[in-house]
C-alpha positions in Angstrom: 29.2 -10.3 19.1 25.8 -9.2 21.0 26.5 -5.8 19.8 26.5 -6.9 16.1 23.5 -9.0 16.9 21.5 -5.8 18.3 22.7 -4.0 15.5 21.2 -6.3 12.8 18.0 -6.6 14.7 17.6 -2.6 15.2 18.0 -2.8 10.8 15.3 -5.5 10.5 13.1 -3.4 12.8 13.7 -0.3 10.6 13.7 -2.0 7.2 10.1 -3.9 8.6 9.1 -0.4 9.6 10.5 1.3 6.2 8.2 -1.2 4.6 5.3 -1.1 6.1 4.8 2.6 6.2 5.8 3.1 2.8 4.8 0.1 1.3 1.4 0.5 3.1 1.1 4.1 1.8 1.6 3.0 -1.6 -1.3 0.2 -1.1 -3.6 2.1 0.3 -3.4 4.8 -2.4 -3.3 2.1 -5.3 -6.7 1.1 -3.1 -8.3 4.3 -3.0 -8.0 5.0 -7.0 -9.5 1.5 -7.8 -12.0 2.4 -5.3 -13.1 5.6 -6.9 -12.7 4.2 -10.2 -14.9 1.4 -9.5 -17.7 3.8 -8.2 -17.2 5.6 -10.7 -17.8 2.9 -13.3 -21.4 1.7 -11.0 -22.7 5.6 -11.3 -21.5 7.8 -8.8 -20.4 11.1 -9.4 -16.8 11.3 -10.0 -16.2 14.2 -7.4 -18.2 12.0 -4.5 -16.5 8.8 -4.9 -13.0 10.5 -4.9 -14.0 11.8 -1.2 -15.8 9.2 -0.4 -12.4 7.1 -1.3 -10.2 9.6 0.1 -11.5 9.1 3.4 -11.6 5.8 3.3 -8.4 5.5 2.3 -7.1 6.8 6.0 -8.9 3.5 7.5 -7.5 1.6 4.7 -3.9 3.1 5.7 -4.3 2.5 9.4 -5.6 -1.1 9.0 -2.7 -1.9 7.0 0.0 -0.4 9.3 -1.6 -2.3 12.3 -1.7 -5.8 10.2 2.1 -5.1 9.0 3.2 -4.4 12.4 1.6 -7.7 14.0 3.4 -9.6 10.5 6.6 -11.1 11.9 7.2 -13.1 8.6 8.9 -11.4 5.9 6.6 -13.3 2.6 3.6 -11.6 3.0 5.1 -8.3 3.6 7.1 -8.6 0.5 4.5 -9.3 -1.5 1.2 -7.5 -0.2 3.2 -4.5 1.0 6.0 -4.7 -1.8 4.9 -6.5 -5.4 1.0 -5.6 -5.3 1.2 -1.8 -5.4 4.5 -2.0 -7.9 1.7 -3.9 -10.0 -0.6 -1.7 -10.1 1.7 1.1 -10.9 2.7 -0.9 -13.7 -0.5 -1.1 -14.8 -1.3 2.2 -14.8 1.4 3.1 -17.1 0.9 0.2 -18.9 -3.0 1.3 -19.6 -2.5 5.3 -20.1 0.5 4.2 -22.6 -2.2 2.0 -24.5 -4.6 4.9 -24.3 -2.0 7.6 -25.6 
């Protein structure tokens, strides 16, 4: 019995990491392309607030890996690091199907 108990908490630990590296990935670039899109839309050059994104975005990456590692609960994993980039990638196609 202890051996099947390690063994489902070594898959929780590699599904929570599986999530929050990918997941978190995902985020961060949904993140970065609202982020250049909105400075885009306030005046800045479209070039400059792709860098200026892109960097940021590596922050963005590593302050969501260390809040996801420090989550214990499984909720607000699910959600911020699982439903909100799926939304946004819905949106997207959503919006370039409406624009095609």
């Amino acid at each position: 019995m202890p051996h099947i108990q390690r063994l489902i908490a070594a898959g929780r630990l590699l599904l929570h990491s599986l999530l929050v590296v990918v997941g978190g990935y995902f985020l961060s670039a949904a993140l970065v392309a609202l982020g250049a899109a909105a400075l885009t839309s306030l005046g800045m050059a479209r070039s400059e607030a792709v860098v200026s994104f892109a960097m940021l975005g590596f922050v963005i990456y590593l302050m969501l890996l260390i809040w996801g590692f420090a989550l214990r609960r499984w909720t607000p994993l699910l959600v911020v690091y699982g439903a909100l980039p799926l939304l946004y990638y819905l949106w997207q196609h959503a919006v370039a199907g409406a624009a095609s």
